[in-house]
N, CA, C and O atoms as CSV, one atom per row, in Angstrom:
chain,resi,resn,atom,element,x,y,z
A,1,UNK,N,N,155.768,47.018,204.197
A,1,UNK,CA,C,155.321,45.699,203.866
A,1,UNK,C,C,155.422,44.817,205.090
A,1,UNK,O,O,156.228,45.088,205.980
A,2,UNK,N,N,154.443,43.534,205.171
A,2,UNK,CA,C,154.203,43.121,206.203
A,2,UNK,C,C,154.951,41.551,205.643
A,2,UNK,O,O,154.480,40.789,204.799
A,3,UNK,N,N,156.266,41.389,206.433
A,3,UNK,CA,C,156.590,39.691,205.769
A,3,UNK,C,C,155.966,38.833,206.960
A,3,UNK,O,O,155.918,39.153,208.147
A,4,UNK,N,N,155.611,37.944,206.499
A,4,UNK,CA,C,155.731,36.607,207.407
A,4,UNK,C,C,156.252,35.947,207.270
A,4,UNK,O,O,156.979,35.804,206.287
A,5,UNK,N,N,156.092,34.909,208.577
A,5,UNK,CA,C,157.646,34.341,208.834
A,5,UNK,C,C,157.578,33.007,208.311
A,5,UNK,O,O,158.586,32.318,208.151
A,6,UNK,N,N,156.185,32.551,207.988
A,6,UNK,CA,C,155.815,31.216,207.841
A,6,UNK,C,C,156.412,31.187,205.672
A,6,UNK,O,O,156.067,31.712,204.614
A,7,UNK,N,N,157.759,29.891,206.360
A,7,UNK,CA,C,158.264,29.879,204.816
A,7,UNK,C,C,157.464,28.571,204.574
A,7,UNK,O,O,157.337,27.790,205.517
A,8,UNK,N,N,156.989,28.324,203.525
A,8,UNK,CA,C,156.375,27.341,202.756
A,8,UNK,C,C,157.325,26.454,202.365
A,8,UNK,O,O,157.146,25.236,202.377
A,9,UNK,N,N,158.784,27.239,201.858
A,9,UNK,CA,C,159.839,26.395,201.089
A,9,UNK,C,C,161.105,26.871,202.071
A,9,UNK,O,O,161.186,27.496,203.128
A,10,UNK,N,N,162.173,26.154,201.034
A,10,UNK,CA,C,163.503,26.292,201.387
A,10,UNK,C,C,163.690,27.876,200.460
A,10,UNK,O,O,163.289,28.065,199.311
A,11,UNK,N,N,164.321,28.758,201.237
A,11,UNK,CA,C,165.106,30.157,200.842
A,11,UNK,C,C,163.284,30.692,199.915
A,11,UNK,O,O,163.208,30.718,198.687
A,12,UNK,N,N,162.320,30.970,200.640
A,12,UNK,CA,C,161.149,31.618,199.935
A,12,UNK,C,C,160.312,32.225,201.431
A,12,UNK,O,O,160.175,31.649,202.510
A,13,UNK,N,N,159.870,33.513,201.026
A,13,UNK,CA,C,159.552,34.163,201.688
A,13,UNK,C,C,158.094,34.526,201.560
A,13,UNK,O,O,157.638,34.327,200.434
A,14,UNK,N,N,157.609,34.810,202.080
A,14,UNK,CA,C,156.049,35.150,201.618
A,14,UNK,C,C,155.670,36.308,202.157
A,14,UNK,O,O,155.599,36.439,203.379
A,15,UNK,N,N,155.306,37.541,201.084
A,15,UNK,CA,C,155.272,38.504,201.785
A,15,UNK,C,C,153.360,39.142,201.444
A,15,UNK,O,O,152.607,39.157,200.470
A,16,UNK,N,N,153.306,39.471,202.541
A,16,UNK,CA,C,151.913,40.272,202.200
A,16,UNK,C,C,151.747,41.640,202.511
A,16,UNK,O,O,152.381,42.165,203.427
A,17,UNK,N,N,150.691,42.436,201.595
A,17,UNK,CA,C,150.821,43.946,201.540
A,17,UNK,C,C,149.122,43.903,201.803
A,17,UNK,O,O,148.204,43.311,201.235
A,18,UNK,N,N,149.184,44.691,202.774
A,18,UNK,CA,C,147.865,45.463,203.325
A,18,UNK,C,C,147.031,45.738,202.223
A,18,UNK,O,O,147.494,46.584,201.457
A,19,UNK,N,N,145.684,45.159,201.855
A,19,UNK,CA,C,145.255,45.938,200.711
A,19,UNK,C,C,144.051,47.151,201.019
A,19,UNK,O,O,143.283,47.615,200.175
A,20,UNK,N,N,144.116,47.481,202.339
A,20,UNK,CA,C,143.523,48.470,202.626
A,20,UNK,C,C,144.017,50.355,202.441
A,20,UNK,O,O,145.121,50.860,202.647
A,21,UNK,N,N,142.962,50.901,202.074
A,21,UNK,CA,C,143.702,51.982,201.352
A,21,UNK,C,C,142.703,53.222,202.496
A,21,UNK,O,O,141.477,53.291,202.580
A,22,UNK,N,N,143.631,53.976,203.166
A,22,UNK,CA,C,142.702,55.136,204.338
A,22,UNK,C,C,142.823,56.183,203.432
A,22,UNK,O,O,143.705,56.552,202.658
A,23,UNK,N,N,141.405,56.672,203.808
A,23,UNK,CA,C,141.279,58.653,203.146
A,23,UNK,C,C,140.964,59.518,204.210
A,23,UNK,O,O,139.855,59.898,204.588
A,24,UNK,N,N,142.039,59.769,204.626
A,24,UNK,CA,C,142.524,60.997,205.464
A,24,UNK,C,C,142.388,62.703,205.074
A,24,UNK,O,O,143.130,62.983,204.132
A,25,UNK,N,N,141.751,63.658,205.500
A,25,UNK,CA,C,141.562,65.248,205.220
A,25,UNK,C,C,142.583,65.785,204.124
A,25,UNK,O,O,142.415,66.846,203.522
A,26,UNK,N,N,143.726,64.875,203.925
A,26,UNK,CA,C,144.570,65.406,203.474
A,26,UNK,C,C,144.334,65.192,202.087
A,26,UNK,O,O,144.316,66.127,201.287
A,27,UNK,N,N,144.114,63.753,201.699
A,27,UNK,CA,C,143.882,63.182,200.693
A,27,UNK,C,C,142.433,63.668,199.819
A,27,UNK,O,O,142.387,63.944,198.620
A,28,UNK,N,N,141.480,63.679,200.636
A,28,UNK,CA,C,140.211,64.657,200.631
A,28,UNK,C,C,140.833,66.169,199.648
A,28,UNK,O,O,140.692,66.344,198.438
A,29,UNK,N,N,141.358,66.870,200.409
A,29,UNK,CA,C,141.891,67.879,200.238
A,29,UNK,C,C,142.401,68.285,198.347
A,29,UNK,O,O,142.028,69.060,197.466
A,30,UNK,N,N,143.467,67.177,198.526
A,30,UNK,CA,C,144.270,67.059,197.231
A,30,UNK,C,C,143.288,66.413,196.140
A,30,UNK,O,O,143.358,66.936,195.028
A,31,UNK,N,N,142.486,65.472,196.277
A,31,UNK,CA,C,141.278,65.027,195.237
A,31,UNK,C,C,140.702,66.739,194.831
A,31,UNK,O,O,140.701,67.532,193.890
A,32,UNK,N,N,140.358,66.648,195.913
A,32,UNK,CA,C,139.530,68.094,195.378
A,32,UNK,C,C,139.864,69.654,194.887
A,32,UNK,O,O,139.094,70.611,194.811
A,33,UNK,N,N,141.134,69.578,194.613
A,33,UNK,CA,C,141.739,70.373,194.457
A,33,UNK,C,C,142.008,70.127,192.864
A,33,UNK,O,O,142.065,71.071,192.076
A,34,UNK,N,N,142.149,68.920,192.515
A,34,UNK,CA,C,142.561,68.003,191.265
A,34,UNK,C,C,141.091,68.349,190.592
A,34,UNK,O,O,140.914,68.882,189.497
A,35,UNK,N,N,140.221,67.968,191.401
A,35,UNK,CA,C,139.017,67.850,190.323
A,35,UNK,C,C,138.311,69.602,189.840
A,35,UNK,O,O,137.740,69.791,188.765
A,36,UNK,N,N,138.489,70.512,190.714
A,36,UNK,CA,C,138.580,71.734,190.551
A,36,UNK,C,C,139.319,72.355,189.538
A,36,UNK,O,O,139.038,73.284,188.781
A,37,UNK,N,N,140.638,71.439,189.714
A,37,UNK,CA,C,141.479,72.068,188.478
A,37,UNK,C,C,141.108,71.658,187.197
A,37,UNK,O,O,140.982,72.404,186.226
A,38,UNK,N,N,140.860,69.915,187.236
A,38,UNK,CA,C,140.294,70.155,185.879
A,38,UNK,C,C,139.093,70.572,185.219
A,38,UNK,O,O,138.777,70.651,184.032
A,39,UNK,N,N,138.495,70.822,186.317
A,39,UNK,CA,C,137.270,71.292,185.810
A,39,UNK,C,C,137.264,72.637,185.322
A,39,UNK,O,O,136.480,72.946,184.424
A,40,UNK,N,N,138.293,73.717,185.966
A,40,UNK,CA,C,138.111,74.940,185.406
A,40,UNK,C,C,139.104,74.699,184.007
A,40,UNK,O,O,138.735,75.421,183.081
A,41,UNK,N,N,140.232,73.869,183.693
A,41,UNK,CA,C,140.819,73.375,182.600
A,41,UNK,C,C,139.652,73.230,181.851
A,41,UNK,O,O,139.446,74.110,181.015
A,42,UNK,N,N,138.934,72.433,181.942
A,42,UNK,CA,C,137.772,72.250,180.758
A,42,UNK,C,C,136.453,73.564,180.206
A,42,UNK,O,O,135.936,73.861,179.128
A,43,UNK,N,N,136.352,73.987,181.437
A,43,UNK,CA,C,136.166,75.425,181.105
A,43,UNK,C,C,136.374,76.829,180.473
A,43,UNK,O,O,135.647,77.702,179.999
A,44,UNK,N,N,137.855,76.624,180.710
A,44,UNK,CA,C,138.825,77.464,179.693
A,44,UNK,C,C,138.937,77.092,178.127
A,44,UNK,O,O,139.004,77.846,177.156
A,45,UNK,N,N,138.935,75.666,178.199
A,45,UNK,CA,C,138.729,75.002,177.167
A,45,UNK,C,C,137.688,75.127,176.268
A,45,UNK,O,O,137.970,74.878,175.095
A,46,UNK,N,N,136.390,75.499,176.565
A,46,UNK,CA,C,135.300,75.178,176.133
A,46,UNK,C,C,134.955,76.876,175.717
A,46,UNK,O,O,134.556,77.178,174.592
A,47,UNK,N,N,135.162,77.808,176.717
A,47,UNK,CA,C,135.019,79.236,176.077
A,47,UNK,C,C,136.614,79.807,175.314
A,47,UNK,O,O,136.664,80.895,174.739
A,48,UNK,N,N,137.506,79.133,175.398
A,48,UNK,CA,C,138.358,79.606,174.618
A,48,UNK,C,C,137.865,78.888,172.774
A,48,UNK,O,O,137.673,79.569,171.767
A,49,UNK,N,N,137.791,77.474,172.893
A,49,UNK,CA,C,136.857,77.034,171.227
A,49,UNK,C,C,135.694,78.116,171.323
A,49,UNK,O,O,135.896,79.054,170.551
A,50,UNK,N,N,134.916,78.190,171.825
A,50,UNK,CA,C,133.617,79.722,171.504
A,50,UNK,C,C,134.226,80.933,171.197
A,50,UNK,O,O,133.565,81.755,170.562
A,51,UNK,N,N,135.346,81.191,171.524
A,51,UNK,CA,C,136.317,82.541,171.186
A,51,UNK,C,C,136.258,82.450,169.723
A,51,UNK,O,O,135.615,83.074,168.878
A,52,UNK,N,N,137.235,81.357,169.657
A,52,UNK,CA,C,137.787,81.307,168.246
A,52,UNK,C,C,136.993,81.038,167.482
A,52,UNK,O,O,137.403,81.518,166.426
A,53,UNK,N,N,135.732,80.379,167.249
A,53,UNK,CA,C,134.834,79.896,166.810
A,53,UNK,C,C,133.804,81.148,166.032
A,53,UNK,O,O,133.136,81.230,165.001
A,54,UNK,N,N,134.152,82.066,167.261
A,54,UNK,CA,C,133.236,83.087,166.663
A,54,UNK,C,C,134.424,84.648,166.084
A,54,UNK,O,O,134.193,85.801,165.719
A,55,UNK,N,N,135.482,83.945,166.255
A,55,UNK,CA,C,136.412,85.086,165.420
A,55,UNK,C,C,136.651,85.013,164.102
A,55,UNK,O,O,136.891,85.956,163.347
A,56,UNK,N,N,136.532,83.132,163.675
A,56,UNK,CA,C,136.181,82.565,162.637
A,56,UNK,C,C,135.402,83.352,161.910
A,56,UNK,O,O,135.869,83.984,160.962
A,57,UNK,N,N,133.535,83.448,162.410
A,57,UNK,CA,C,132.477,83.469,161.948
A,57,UNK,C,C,132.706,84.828,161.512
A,57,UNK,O,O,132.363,85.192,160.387
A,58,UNK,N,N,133.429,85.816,162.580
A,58,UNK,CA,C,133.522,87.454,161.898
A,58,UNK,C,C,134.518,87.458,161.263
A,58,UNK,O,O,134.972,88.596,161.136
A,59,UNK,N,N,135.269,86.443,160.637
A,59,UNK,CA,C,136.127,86.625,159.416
A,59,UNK,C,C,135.625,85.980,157.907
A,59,UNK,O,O,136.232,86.175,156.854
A,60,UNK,N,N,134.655,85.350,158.018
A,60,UNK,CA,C,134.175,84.641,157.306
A,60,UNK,C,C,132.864,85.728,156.847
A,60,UNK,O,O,132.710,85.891,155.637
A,61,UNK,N,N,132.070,86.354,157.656
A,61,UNK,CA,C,131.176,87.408,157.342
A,61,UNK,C,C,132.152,88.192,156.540
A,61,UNK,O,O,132.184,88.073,155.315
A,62,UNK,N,N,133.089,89.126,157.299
A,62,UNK,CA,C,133.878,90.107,156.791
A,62,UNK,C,C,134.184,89.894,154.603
A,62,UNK,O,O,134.148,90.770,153.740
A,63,UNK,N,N,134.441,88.426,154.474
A,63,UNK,CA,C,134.669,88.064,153.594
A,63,UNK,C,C,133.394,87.721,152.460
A,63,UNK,O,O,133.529,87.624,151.241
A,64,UNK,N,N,132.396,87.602,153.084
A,64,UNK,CA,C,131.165,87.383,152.510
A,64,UNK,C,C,130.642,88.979,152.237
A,64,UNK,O,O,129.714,89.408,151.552
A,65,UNK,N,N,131.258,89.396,152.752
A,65,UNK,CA,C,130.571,91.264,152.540
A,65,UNK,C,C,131.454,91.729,151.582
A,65,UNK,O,O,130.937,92.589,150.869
A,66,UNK,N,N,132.934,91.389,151.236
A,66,UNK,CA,C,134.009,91.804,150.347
A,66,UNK,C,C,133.213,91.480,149.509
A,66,UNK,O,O,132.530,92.349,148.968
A,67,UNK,N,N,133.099,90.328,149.218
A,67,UNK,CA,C,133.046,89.628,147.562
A,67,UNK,C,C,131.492,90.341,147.659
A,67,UNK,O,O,131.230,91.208,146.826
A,68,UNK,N,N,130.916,90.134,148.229
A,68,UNK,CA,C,129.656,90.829,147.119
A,68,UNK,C,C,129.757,92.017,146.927
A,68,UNK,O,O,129.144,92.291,145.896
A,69,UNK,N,N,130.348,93.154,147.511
A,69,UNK,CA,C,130.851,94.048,146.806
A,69,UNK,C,C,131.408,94.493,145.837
A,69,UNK,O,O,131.255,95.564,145.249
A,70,UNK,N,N,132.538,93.070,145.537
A,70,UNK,CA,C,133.222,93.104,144.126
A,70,UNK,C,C,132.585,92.648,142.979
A,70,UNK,O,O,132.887,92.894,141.811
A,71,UNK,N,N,131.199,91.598,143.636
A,71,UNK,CA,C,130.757,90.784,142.917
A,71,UNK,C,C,129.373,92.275,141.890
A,71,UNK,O,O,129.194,92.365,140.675
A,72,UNK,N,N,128.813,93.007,142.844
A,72,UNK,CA,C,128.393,94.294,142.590
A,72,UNK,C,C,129.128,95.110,141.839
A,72,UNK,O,O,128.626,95.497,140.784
A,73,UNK,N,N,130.213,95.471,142.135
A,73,UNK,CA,C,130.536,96.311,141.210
A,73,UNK,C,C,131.217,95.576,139.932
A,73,UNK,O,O,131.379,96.379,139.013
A,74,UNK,N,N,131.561,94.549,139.698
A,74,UNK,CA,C,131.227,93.946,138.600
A,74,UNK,C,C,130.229,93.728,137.567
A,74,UNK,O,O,130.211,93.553,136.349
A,75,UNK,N,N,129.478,93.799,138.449
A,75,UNK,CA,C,128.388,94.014,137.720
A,75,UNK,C,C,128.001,94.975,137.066
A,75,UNK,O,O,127.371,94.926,136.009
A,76,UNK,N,N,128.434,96.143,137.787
A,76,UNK,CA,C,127.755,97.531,136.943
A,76,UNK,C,C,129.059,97.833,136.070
A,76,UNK,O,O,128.927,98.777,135.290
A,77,UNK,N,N,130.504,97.079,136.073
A,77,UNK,CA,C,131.075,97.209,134.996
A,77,UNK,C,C,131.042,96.626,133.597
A,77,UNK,O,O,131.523,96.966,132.516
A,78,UNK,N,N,130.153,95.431,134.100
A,78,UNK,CA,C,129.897,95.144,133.011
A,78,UNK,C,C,128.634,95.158,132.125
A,78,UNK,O,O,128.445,94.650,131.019
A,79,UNK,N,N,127.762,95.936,132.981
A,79,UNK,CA,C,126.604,96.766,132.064
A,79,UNK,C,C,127.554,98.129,131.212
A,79,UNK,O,O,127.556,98.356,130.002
A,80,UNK,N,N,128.198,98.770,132.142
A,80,UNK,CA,C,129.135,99.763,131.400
A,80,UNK,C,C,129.936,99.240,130.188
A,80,UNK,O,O,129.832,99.870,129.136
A,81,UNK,N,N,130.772,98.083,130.237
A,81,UNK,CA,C,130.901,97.597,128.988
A,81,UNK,C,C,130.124,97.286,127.783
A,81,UNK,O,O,130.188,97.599,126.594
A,82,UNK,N,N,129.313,96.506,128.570
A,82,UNK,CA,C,127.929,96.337,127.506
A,82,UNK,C,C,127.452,97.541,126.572
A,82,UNK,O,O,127.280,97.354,125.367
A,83,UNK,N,N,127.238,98.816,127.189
A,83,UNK,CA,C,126.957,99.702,126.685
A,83,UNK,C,C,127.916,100.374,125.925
A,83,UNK,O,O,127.432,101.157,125.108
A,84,UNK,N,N,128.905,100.312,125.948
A,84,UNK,CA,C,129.877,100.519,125.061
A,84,UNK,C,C,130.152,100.125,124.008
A,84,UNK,O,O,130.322,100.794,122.989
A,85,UNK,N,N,130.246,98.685,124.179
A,85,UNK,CA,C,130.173,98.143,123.035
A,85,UNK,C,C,128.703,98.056,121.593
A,85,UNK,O,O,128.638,97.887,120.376
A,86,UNK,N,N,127.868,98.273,122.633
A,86,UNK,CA,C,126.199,99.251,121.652
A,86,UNK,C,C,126.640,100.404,121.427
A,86,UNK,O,O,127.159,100.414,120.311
A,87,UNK,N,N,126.696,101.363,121.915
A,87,UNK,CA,C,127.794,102.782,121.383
A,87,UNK,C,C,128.551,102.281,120.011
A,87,UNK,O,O,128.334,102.592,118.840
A,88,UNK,N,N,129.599,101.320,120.637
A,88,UNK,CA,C,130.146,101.333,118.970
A,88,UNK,C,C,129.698,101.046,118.187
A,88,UNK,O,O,129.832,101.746,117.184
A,89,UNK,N,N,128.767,99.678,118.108
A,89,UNK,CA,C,127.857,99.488,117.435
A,89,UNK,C,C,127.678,100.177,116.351
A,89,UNK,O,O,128.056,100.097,115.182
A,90,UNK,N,N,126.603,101.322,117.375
A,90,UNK,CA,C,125.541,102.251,116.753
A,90,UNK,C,C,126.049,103.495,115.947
A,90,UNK,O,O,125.340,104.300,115.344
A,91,UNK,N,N,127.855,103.499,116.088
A,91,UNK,CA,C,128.302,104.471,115.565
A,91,UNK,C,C,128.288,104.974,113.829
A,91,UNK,O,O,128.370,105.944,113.076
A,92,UNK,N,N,128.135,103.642,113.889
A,92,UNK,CA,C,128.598,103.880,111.638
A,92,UNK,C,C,126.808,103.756,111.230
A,92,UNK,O,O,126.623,103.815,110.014
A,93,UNK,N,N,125.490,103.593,112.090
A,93,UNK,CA,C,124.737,103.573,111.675
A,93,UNK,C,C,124.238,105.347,111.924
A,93,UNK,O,O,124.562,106.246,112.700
A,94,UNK,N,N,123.211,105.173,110.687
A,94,UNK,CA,C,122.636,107.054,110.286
A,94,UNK,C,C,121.680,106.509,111.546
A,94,UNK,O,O,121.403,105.446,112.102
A,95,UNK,N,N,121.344,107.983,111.633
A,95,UNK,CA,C,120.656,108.852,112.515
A,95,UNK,C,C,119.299,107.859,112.694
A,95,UNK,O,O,118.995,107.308,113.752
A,96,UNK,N,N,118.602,107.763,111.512
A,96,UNK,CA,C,117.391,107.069,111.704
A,96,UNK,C,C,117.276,105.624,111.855
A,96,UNK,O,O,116.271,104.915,111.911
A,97,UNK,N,N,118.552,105.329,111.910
A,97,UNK,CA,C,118.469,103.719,112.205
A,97,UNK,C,C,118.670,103.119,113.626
A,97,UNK,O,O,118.525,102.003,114.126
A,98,UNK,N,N,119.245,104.900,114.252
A,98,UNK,CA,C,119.318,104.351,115.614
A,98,UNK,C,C,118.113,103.977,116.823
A,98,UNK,O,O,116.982,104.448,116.699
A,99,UNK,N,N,118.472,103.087,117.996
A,99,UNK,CA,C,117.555,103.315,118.631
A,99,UNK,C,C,117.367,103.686,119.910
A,99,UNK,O,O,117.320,103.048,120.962
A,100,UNK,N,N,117.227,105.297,119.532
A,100,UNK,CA,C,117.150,106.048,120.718
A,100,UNK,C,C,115.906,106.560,121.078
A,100,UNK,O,O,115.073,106.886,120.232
A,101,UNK,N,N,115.665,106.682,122.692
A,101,UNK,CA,C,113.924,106.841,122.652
A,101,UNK,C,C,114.522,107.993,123.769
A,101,UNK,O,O,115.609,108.086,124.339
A,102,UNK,N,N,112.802,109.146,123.815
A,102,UNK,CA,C,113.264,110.033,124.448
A,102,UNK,C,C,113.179,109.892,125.807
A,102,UNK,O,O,112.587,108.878,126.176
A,103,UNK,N,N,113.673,110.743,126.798
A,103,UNK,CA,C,113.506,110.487,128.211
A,103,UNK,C,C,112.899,111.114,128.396
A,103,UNK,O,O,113.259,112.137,127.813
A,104,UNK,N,N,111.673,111.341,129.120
A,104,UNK,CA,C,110.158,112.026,129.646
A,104,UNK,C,C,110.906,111.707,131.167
A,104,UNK,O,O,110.110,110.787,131.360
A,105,UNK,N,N,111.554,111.687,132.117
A,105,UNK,CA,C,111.691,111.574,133.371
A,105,UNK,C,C,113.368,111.369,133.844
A,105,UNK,O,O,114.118,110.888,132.994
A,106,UNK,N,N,113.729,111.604,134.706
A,106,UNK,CA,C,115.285,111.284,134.758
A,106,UNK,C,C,115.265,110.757,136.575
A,106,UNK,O,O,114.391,111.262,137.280
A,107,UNK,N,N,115.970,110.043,137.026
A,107,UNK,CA,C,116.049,109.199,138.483
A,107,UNK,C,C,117.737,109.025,138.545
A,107,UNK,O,O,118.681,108.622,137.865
A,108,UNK,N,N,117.543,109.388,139.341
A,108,UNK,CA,C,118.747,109.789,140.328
A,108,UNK,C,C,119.016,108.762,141.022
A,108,UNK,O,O,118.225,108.434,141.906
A,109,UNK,N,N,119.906,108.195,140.846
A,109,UNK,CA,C,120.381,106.587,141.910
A,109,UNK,C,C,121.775,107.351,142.949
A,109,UNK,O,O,122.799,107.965,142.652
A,110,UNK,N,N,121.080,106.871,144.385
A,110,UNK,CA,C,121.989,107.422,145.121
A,110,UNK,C,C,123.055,106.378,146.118
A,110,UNK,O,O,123.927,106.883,146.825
C-alpha cells in the first residue's frame, strides 16, 4: 500500500491502493488451467447424466418386457379358466344339449 503523507486532519492518514491490476504469463497460465478444468468438469458431468439416463431407459424397457409377459400369460390363464368353468358347466348337461362342433383341421401354436 501506498500512504501519503499529506494528512487532511489531526491523527488521519490517507492511504491509497494502486487500482491497477498486471497479467503476467503466470497468471495467463493459472486462468487457463482453471477454465480447462472446468470445462472438462462439465463434461464429465454431462456424459456421466447420459450414462445414467440411459441405464434408467434399459431398466425401464427391461420392466416393460416383464409385465407384458405376465400380462400374456395371464391372459391365457384366464381363457384356461374360462374354459373350465364351461367344462363344468356342460357337465350335468346330456349329450345332445352340448355344444360341441367337430374339428375338420387342427393348428399347432408354437
Amino acid at each position: 500500500m501506498l500512504i501519503n503523507k499529506d494528512n487532511t486532519s489531526k491523527n488521519f492518514r490517507k492511504r491509497t491502493i494502486s487500482r491497477e491490476i498486471s497479467v503476467g504469463p503466470l497468471t495467463l497460465k493459472f486462468i487457463t488451467v482453471i477454465i480447462i478444468a472446468a470445462l472438462c468438469i462439465l463434461y464429465l458431468a454431462q456424459s456421466t447424466q447420459g450414462a445414467t439416463q440411459n441405464y434408467q431407459l434399459r431398466e425401464l424397457e427391461q420392466t416393460k418386457r416383464e409385465l407384458e409377459k405376465e400380462n400374456e400369460r395371464l391372459g391365457v390363464e384366464a381363457v384356461r379358466l374360462q374354459a373350465l368353468k364351461n367344462i363344468d358347466i356342460d357337465k350335468d348337461k346330456k349329450e345332445e344339449e352340448k355344444d360341441f362342433e367337430e374339428i375338420s383341421e387342427v393348428e399347432y401354436v408354437e
